[in-house]
GUTITI-723616 format. One record per residue (C-alpha): x, y, z; residue in three letters. Coordinates in steps of 0.05 Angstrom, whole numbers, padded with zeros to 5 digits, always signed. Layout:
XYZALA/...
END
This chain:
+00000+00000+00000UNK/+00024+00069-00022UNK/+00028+00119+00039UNK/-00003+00181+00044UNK/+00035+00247+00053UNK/+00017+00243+00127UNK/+00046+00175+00141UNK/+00116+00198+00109UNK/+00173+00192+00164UNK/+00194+00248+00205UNK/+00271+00238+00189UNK/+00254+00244+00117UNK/+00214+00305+00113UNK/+00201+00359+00158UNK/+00139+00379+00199UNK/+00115+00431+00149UNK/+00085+00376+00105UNK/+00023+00375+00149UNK/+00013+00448+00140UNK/+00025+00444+00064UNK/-00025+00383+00062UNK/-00082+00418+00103UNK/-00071+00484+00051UNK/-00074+00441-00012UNK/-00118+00382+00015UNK/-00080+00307+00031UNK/-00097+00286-00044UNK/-00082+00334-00076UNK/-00007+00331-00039UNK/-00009+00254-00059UNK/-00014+00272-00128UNK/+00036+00323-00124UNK/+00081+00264-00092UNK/+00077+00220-00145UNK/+00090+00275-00197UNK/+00151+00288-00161UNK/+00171+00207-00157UNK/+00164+00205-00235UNK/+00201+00274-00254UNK/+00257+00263-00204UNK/+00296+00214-00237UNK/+00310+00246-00295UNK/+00323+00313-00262UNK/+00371+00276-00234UNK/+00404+00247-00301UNK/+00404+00308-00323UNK/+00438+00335-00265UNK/+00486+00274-00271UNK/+00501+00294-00340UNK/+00504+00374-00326UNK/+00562+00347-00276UNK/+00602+00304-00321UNK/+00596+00362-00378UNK/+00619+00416-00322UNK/+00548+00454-00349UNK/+00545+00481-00280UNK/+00485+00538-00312UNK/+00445+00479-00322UNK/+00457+00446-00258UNK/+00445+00508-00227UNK/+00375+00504-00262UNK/+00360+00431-00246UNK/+00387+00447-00164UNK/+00329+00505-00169UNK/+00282+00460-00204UNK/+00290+00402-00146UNK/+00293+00453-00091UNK/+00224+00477-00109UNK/+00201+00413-00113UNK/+00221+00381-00053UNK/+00187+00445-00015UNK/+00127+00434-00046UNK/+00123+00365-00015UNK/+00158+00389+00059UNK/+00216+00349+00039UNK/+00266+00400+00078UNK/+00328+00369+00086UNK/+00337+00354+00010UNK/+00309+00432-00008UNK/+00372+00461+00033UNK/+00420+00407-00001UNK/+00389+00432-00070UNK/+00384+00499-00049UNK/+00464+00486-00035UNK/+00485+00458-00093UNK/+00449+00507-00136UNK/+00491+00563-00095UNK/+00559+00510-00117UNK/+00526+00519-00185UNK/+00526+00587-00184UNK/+00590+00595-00158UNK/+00624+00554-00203UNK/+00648+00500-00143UNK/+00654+00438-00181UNK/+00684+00399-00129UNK/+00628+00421-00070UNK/+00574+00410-00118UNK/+00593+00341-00139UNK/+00595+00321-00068UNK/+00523+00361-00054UNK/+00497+00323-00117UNK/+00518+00250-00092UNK/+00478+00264-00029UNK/+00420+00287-00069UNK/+00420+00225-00105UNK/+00421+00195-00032UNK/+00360+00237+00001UNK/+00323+00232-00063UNK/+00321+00145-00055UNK/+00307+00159+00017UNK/+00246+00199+00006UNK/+00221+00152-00056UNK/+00223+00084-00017UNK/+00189+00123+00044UNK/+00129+00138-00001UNK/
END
C-alpha cells in the first residue's frame, strides 16, 4: 500500500508537510508526490550529465528545479541540499557540488522508498 503524505517519516521530511497538506488538501499533496517520484529521476540524469559536462548553468537550473520541488512536498532536508548545490552551481564549485549532488541522489532514494 502506497502511503499518504501524512504517514511519510519524520527523518525524511520535515513537519511543514502537514501544514502544506491541510492548505492544498491530503490528495491533492499525494498527487503532487507521485508527480515528483516520476520527474525526479530524470532531473537527476540530467543533473548527472550537467556534472560530467561541467554545465554548472544547467545544474544550477535543475538544483532550483528540485529545490522547489522538494518544498512543495515538505521534503526540507533535501530543499537546503538543493538549495546548496544550486549556490555550488552558481559559484562555479565543481568539487562542493559534486559532493552536494551525490547526497542528493542519496535523500532523493530515501524519500522515494518512504512513499
Amino acid at each position: 500500500k502506497q502511503k499518504t503524505a501524512y504517514e511519510i517519516g519524520v527523518r525524511l521530511v520535515g513537519s511543514e508537510m502537514c501544514i502544506r497538506d491541510s492548505i492544498i488538501g491530503a490528495a491533492k499533496a499525494q498527487e503532487l508526490v507521485e508527480l515528483l517520484r516520476q520527474d525526479w529521476p530524470e532531473c537527476l540524469n540530467n543533473a548527472d550529465a550537467a556534472m560530467r559536462t561541467s554545465d554548472l548553468v544547467m545544474l544550477g537550473r535543475l538544483a532550483h528545479r528540485l529545490c522547489g520541488a522538494a518544498w512543495q512536498i515538505g521534503a526540507d532536508r533535501l530543499a537546503e541540499t538543493c538549495s546548496a548545490l544550486e549556490a555550488a552551481a552558481t559559484n562555479q564549485d565543481s568539487a562542493h557540488a559534486a559532493s552536494l549532488l551525490a547526497t542528493i541522489h542519496l535523500q532523493v532514494r530515501e524519500i522515494i522508498s518512504g512513499l
